[in-house]
C-alpha positions as CSV (number, residue, x, y, z in Angstrom):
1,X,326.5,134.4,61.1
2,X,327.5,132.2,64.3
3,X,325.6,132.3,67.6
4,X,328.1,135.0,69.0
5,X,327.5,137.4,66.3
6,X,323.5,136.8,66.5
7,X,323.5,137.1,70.1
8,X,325.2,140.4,69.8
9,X,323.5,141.5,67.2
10,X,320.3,141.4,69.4
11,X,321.6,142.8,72.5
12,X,322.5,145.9,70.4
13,X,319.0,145.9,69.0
14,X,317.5,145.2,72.6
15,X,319.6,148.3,74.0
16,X,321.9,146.2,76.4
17,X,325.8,145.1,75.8
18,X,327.1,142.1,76.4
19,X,330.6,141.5,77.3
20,X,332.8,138.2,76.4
21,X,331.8,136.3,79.1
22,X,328.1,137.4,79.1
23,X,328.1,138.5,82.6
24,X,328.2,141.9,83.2
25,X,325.3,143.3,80.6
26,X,324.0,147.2,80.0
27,X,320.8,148.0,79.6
28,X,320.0,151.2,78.1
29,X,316.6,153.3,78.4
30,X,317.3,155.8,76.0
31,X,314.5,158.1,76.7
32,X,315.2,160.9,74.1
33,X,315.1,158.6,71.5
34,X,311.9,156.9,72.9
35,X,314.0,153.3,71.9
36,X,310.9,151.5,74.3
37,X,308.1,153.1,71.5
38,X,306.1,154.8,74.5
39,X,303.4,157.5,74.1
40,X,305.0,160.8,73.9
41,X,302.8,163.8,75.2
42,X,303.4,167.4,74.1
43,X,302.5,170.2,75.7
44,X,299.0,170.8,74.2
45,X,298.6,167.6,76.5
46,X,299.1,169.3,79.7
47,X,295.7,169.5,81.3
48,X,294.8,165.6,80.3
49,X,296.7,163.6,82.6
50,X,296.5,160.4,81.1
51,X,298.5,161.7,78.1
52,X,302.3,160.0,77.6
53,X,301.5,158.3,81.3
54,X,304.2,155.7,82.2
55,X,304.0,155.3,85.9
56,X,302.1,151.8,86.5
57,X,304.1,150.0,83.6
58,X,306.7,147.9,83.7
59,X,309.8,149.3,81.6
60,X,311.6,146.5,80.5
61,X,314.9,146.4,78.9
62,X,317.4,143.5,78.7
63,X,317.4,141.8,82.2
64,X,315.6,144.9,84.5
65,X,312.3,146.5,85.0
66,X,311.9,150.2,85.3
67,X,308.4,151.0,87.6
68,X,307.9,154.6,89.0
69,X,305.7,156.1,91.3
70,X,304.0,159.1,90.8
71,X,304.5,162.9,92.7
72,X,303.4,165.9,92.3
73,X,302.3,165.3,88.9
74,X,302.2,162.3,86.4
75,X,305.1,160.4,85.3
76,X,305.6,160.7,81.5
77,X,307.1,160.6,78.6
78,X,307.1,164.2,77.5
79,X,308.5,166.6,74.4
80,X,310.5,169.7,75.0
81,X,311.6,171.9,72.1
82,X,314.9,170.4,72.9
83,X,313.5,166.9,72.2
84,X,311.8,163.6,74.3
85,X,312.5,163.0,77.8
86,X,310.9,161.3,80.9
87,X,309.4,163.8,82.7
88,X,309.0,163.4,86.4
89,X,308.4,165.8,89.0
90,X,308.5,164.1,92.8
91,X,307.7,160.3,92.8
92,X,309.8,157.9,92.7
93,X,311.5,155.5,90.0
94,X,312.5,151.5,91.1
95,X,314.9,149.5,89.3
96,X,314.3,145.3,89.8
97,X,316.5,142.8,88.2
98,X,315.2,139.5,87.1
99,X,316.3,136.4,89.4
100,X,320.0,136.0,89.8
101,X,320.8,139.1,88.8
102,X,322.4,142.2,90.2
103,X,322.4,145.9,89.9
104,X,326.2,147.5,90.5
105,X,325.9,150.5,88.4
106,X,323.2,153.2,87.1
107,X,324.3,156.2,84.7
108,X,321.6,159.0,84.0
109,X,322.1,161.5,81.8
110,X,319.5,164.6,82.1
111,X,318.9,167.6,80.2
112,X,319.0,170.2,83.2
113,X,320.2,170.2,87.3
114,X,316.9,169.7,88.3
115,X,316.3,166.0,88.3
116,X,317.1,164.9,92.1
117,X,318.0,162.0,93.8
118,X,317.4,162.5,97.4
119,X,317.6,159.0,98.5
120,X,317.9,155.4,98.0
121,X,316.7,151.8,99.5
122,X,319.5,149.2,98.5
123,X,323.0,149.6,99.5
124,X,325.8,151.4,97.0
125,X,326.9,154.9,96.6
126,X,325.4,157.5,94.9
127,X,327.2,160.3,93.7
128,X,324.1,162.8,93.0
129,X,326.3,165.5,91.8
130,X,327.2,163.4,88.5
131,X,324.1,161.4,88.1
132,X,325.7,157.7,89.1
133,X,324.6,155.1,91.6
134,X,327.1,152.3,92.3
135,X,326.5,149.2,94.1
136,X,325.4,145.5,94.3
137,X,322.0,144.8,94.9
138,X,318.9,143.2,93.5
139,X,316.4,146.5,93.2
140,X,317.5,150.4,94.0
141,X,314.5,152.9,94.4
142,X,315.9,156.7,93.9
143,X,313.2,159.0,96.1
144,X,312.6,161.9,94.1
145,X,310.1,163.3,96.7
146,X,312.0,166.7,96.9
147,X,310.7,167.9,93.5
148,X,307.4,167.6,94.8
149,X,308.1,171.0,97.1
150,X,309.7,172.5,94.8
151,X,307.4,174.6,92.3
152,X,307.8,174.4,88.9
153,X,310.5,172.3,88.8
154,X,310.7,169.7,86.3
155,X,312.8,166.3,86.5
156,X,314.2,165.7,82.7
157,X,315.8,162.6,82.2
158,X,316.9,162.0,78.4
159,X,318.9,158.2,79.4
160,X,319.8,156.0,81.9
161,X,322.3,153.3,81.3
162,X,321.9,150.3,83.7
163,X,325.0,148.1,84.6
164,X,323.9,144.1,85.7
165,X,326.1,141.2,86.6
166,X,325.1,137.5,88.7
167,X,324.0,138.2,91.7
168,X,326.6,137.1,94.6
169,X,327.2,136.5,98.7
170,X,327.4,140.1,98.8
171,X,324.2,141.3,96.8
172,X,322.4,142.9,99.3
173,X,318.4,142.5,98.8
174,X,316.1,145.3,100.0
175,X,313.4,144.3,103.0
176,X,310.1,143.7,101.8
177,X,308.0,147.2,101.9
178,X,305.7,147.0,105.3
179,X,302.6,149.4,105.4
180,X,301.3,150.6,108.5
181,X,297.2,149.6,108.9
182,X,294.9,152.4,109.6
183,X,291.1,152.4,109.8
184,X,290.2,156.2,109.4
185,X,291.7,159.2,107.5
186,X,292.2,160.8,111.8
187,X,294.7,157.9,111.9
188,X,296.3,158.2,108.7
189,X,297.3,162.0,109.2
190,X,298.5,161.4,112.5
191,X,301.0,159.2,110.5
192,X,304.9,160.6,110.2
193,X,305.3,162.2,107.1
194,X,306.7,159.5,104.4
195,X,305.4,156.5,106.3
196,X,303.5,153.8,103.7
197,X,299.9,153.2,105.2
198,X,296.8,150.8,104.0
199,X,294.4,153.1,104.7
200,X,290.8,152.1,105.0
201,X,288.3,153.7,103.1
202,X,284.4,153.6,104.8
203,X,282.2,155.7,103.7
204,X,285.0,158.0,102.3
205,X,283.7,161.3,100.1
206,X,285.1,162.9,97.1
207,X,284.4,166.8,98.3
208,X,285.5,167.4,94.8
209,X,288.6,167.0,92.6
210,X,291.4,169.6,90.7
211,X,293.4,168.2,88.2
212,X,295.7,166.1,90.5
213,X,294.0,166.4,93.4
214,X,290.7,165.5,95.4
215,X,289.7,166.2,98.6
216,X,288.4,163.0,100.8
217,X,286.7,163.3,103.8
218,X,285.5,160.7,106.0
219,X,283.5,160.4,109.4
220,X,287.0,161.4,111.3
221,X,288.6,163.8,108.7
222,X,289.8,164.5,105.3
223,X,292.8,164.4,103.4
224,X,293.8,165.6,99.9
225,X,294.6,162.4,97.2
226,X,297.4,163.9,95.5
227,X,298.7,162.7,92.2
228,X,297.0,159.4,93.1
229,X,295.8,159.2,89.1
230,X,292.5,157.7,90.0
231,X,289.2,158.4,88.6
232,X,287.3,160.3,90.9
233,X,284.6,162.7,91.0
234,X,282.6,164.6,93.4
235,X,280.0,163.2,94.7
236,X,281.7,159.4,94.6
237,X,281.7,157.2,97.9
238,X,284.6,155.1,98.0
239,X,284.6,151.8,100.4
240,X,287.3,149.4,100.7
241,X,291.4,150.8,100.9
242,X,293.6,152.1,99.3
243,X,297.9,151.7,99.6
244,X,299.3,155.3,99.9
245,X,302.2,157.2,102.1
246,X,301.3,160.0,104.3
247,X,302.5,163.2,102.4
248,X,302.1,166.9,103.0
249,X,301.7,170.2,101.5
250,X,304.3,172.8,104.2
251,X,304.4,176.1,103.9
252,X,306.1,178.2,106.4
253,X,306.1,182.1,105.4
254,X,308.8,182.9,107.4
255,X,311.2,180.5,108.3
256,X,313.4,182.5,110.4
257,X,310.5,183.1,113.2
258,X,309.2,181.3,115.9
259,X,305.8,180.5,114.2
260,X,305.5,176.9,113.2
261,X,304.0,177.0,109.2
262,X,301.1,175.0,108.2
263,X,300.8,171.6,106.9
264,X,297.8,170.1,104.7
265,X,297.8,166.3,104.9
266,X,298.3,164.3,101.3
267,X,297.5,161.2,100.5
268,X,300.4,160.6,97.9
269,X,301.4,157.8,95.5
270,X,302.9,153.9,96.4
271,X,303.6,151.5,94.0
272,X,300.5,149.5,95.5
273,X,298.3,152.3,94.7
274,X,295.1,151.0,92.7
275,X,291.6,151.8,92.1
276,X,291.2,147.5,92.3
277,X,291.1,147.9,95.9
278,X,288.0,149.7,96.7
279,X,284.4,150.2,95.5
280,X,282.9,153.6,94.1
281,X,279.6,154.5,94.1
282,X,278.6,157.9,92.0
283,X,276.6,160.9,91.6
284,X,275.7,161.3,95.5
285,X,274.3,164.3,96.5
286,X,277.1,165.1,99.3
287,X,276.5,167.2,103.1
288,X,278.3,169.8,104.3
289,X,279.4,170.4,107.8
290,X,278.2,173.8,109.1
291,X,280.6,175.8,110.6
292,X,280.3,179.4,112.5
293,X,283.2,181.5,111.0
294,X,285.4,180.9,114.3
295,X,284.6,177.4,114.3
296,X,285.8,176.6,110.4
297,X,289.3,178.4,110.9
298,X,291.1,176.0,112.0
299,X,294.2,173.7,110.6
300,X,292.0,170.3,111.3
301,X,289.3,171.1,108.8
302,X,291.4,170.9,105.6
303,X,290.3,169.2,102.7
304,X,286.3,168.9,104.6
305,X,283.5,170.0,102.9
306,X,281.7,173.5,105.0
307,X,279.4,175.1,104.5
308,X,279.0,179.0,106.3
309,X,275.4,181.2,106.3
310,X,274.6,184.6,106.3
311,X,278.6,185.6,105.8
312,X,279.0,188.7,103.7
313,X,281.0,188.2,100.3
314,X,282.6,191.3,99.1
315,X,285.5,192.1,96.8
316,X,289.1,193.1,98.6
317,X,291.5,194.1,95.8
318,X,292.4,190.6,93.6
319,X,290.6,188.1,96.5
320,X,286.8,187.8,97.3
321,X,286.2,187.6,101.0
322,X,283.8,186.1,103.4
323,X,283.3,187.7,106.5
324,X,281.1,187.2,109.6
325,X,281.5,188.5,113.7
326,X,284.8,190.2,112.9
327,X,286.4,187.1,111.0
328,X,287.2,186.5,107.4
329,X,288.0,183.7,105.1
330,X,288.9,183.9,101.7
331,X,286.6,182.7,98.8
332,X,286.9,181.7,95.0
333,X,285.5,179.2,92.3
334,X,289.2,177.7,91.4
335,X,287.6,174.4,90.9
336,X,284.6,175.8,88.7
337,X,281.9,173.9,90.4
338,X,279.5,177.4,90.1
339,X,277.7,178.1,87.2
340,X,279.5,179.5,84.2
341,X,277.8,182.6,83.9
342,X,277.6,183.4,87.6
343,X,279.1,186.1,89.5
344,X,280.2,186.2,93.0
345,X,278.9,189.7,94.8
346,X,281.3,192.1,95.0
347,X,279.2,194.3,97.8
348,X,278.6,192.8,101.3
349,X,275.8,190.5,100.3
350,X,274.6,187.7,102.9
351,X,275.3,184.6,101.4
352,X,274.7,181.5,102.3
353,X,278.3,179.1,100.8
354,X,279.3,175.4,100.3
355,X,283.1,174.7,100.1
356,X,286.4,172.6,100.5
357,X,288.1,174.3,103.2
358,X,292.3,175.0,102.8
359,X,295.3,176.9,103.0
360,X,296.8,178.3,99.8
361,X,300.2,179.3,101.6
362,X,298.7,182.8,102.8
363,X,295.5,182.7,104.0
364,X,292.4,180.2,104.7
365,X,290.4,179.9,101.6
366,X,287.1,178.1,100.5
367,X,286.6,176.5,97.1
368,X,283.1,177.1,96.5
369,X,281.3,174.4,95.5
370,X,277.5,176.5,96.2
371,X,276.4,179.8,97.2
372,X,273.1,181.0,97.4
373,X,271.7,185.1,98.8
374,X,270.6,184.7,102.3
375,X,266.2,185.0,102.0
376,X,264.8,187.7,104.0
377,X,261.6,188.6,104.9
378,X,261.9,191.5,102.5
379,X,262.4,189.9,99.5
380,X,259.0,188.2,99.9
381,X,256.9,191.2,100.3
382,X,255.3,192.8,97.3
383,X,256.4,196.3,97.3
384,X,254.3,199.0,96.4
385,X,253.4,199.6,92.9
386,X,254.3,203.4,93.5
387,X,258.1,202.7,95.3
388,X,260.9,203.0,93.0
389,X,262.9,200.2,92.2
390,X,266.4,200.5,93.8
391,X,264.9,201.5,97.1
392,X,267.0,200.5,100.0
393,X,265.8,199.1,103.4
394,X,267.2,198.9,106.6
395,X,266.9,195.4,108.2
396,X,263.8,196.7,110.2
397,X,262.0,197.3,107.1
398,X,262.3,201.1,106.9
399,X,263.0,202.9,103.8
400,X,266.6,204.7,103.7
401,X,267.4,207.9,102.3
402,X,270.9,210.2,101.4
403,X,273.9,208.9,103.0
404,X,273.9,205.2,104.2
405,X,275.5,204.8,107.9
406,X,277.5,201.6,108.6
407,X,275.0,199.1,109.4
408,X,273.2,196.0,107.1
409,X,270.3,197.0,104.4
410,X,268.3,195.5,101.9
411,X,268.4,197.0,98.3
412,X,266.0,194.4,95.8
413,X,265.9,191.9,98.1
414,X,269.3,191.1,98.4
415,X,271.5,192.2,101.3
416,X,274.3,194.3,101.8
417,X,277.0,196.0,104.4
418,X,277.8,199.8,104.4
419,X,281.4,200.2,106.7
């Protein structure tokens, strides 16, 4: 076999073509067949998030790197009943190639509409009806931010196809990325949405963490991490900073009005973001800031941790409710930081509550993270041997009979609201 024939058998091997002259060259990531041997995860593998990960590698076929960036949730490879495919939902994907090199053409092929490409840094044309960028430059980054809003939308790219020649006079090369400095999380929401920050962490709290998402708070405010893929728990104190671009959760309920909707700050994913860049320290015993009920409802507490007493909890259809002078905020244990077997009163009882504070697109709502009966003066009495248990108190002390009036009473030493 001659040197031409053994160089083309490996290029075909390597998934990338060579032409005569050895100029142009494709590269081919042929994600359905998983021709780069990457983790695959299924969906048994949907609530561990490190499962078929690829964003933070660098994808490397023939004379380009593939990097991506996380959105909404992790980048991965990821197994349909249809077969394998890169799944990505907001985020972004870059394309670099190696020194003297050139980009002039990308191809994707994907299994369904719904794999965007809003936007691009490098110059060319894309054509996102038909899936193909065409252009001359050293590196392309395709913004897929829009799937990020978009709820249960999934990005499902089976290939992409990656056309290089030598770089020229005319290949244009992207401006380094430039992050804006900020020393508190007040800063960094002020921030236009999409700007790239270094934001400084001092002091910084995990208030606690879902699946993709934990809620930071510093001395000036707090800000959801969203889809950052770091390891944090509540109760961690982060010092140090962290590379991220000011995001946001928008909902608006009805568009068509004059009423502006309501954002919630993210801190969402850069290709700089890294856990090497700050310092944790765990298993802190964290403090809430207490709020009166008219105090907490308001748009700039998102994401802190509040704490409300003597609110009364009661059940209203599907949603438990927390109410105090004539205002209400709704309450649930989405990210199960209360004790399995407990359950949340359903009657008017004075509780004291711990919480994240945020929007869920309809109303305010609190995450609980504590909630304790509000003591009375009652409850430590010993009650007469004689008095039937189930006797109900008014908050003077006297023993009620018949038909309760609206007012506040005391049955076993817990307290309740008759409307």
């Amino acid at each position: 076999m001659n040197i031409i024939a053994k160089l083309s058998a490996l290029a075909l091997l390597c998934g990338w073509q060579l032409t005569a002259n050895a100029t142009t060259q494709e590269n081919v990531y042929d994600f359905a067949n998983n021709n780069l041997n990457l983790e695959v995860a299924t969906p048994a593998d949907w609530e561990d998030p490190t499962k078929g990960v690829i964003s933070g590698q660098e994808l490397r076929q023939g004379d380009v790197v593939l990097t991506s960036v996380d959105g909404a949730k992790p980048n991965r490879m990821w197994r349909t009943n249809a077969g394998v495919t890169y799944l990505q939902v907001g985020g972004k994907i870059t394309i670099t190639a190696d020194e003297g090199r050139a980009i002039t053409g990308i191809t994707f092929e994907v299994q369904n509409y719904k794999f965007f490409l809003e936007a691009q840094a490098g110059n060319g044309e894309l054509d996102a009806t038909n899936y193909v960028w065409n252009g001359n430059s050293t590196a392309i980054t395709f913004d897929n931010e829009n799937a990020a809003n978009e709820w249960n939308t999934q990005s499902l790219l089976l290939t992409m196809t990656v056309t290089t020649n030598d770089a020229n006079d005319e290949t244009y090369t992207p401006d380094a990325t430039t992050y804006v400095e900020v020393s508190s999380i007040a800063e960094f929401n002020a921030l236009e949405v999409g700007t790239l920050a270094k934001l400084t962490l001092n002091n910084a709290q995990v208030n606690g963490v879902d699946w993709s998402t934990a809620y930071v708070e510093d001395a000036s405010a707090a800000v959801e991490f969203d889809g950052l893929n770091l390891d944090l728990e509540c109760g961690d104190i982060l010092n140090g900073y962290i590379y991220v671009k000011r995001g946001q959760f928008y909902y608006d309920e009805d568009p068509d009005d004059d009423v502006a909707g309501r954002e919630r700050p993210q801190a969402t994913n850069d290709a700089l973001t890294s856990a090497d860049t700050y310092t944790k320290t765990s298993g802190n015993e964290l403090q809430p800031t207490l709020f009166t009920m008219a105090e907490l409802l308001n748009d700039a507490n998102f994401s802190k941790l509040v704490a409300l007493n003597s609110v009364a909890i009661s059940l209203n259809g599907r949603f438990y409710i927390a109410e105090a002078d004539g205002l209400q905020v709704r309450v649930n244990d989405m990210l199960g930081y209360l004790p399995q077997d407990y359950v949340i009163p359903e009657n008017g009882e004075l509780c004291n509550i711990t919480g994240i504070f945020s929007w869920n697109g309809l109303a305010y709502q609190i995450y609980l993270t504590s909630i304790e009966s509000t003591p009375t003066s009652i409850s430590n009495v010993n009650a007469d041997k004689n008095e039937k248990e189930g006797a109900v108190f008014d908050i003077m002390g006297r023993q009620m009979q018949g038909t309760l009036p609206a007012g506040i009473y005391i049955k076993n030493g817990h307290k309740f609201i008759v409307r």
